[in-house]
N, C-alpha and C positions, 0 to 999 in steps of 0.2 A: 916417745921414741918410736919412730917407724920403722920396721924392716921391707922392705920391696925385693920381691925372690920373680926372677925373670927367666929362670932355667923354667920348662915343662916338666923336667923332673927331678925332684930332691931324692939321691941317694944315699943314706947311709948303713949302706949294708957291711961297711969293711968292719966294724964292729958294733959291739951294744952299748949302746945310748943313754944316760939319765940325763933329762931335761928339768929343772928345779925351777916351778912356779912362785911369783908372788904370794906369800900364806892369804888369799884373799879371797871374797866370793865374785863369781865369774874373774877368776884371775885370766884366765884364757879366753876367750870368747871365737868361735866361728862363723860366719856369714851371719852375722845377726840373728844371734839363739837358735843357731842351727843346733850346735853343740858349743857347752857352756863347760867348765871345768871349774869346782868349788875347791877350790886348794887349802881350806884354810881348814874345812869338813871334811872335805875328803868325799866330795857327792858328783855328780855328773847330772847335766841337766837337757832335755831335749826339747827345742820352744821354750825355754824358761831361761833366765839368768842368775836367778835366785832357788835352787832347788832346794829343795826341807828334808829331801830323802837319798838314799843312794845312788837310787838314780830315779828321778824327777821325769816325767814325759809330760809335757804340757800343748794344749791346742785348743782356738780358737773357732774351730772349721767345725759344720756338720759329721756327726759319726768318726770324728777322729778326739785323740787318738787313737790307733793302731797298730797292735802289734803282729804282726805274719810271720808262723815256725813253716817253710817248705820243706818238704820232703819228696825227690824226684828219682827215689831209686829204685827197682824196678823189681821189689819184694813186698812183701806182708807187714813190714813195721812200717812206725811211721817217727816220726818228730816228736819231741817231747818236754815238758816242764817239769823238774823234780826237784823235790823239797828235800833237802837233810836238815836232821838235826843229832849231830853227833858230839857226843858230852863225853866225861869220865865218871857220870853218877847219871846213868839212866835209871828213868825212877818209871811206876804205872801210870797212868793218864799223863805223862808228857803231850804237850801239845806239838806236832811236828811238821807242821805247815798250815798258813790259812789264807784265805780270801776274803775280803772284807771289801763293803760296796755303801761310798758315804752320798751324804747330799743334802743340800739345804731344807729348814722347815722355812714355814711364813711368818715366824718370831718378827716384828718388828725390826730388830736387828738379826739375822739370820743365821741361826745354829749352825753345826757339822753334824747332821744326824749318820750312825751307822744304820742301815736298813735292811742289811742281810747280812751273812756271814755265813762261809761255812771253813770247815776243818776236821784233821785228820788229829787221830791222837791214839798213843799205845797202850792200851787199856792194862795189858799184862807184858811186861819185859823177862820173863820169866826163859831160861835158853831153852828150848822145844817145844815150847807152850805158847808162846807168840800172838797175841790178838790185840784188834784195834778196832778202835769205833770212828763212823762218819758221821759229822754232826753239821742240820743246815738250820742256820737262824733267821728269824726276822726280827723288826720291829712291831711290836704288839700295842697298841692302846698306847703308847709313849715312853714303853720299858721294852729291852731286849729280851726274847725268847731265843738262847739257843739249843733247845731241845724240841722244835717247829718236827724237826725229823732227825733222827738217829738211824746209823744203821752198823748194826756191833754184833759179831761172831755168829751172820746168820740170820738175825734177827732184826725188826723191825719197832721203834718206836714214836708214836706220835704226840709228842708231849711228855715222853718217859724217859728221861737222862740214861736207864739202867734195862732195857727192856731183855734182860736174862732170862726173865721168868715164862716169855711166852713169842712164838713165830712175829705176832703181831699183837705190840701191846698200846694201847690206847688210854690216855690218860688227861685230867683236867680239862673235859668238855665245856663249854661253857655256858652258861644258865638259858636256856632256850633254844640249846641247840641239839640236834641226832647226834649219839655216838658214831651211829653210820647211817649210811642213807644210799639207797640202789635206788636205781630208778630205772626200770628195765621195761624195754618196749619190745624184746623179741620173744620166741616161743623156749626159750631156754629156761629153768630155774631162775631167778635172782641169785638167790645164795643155795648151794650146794653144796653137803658135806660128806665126805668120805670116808668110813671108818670100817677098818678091819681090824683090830687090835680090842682088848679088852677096856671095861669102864665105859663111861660116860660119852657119850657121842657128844652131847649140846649140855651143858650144864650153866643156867641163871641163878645169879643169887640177888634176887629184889630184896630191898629192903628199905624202901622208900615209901611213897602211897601207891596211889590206885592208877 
């Protein structure tokens, strides 16, 4: 069944509207997967007729897709992306938004590898006590690391899920590698330490070999 709409403008503003789609995927379709309409899911697709997600953006083109937030107002803010996650049982490390970054291996037949990640999460929901951690993952050796970097109440971890215990905590070096490594070519220190306070300025505890 065709419809053919020959007015320049369709108005219906005299009242609101419900339009009830076929339950089907691309039940609606626009200029040819411009914009797709999943009725049966309940998804929205962009480039795609078939979307898997809420909303699907799909493209064949170099550097596309995507997406542009402008902001053109003539202050100090700007545009912006935000994550809620609002429950009736806020518990501690709720996860509360994430970013996840997939892609093919050279499997013979070709996995969906995750290769990064990162994420916000509420370390403590505690009412005036409030803290959370930022957590960026990769792919390691064939298994996910997402404790690559932490960044929780302050503090910094690299390879440390819980780094409470120190500004910058460092953890699971790998077998032939520097904990750290400076490599300084100017007339400054490499590493320089500051201490006014009582105790221990630099404290090693070897206990390995030589």
């Amino acid at each position: 069944t065709a419809l053919n709409i020959t007015a320049d403008v369709i108005d219906l503003s005299d009242a609101t509207k419900d339009i009830t789609l076929n339950a089907a995927v691309d039940a609606i379709n626009f200029d040819s997967n411009t914009l797709s309409i999943d009725a049966s899911n309940n998804r929205i697709g962009i480039g795609t007729a078939a979307p898997d997600k809420d909303l699907h953006i799909k493209s064949s083109s170099s550097s596309s897709p995507t997406i542009k937030i402008e902001n053109t107002h003539a202050d100090d803010n700007s545009g912006g992306l935000q994550f809620y996650k609002i429950t009736t049982d806020e518990a501690d490390n709720d996860v509360l938004g994430n970013i996840r970054f997939y892609g093919y291996n050279d499997a013979g037949t070709p996995e969906t590898i995750q290769y990064g990640l990162m994420y916000c999460k509420s370390t403590d929901v505690s009412d005036g006590s409030e803290d959370s951690a930022w957590h960026f993952g990769t792919m390691v050796a064939g298994s996910e690391d997402n404790n690559n970097l932490v960044l929780s109440s302050g503090n910094v971890g690299i390879g440390d899920s819980d780094p409470s215990e120190a500004k910058l905590s460092i953890t699971g070096v790998a077998s032939g590698d520097d904990g750290i490594k400076v490599v300084q070519a100017q007339t400054n220190p490499a590493i320089s330490i500051s201490k006014t306070g009582t105790g221990t300025g630099l404290y090693i505890n070897h206990t390995g070999g030589s």
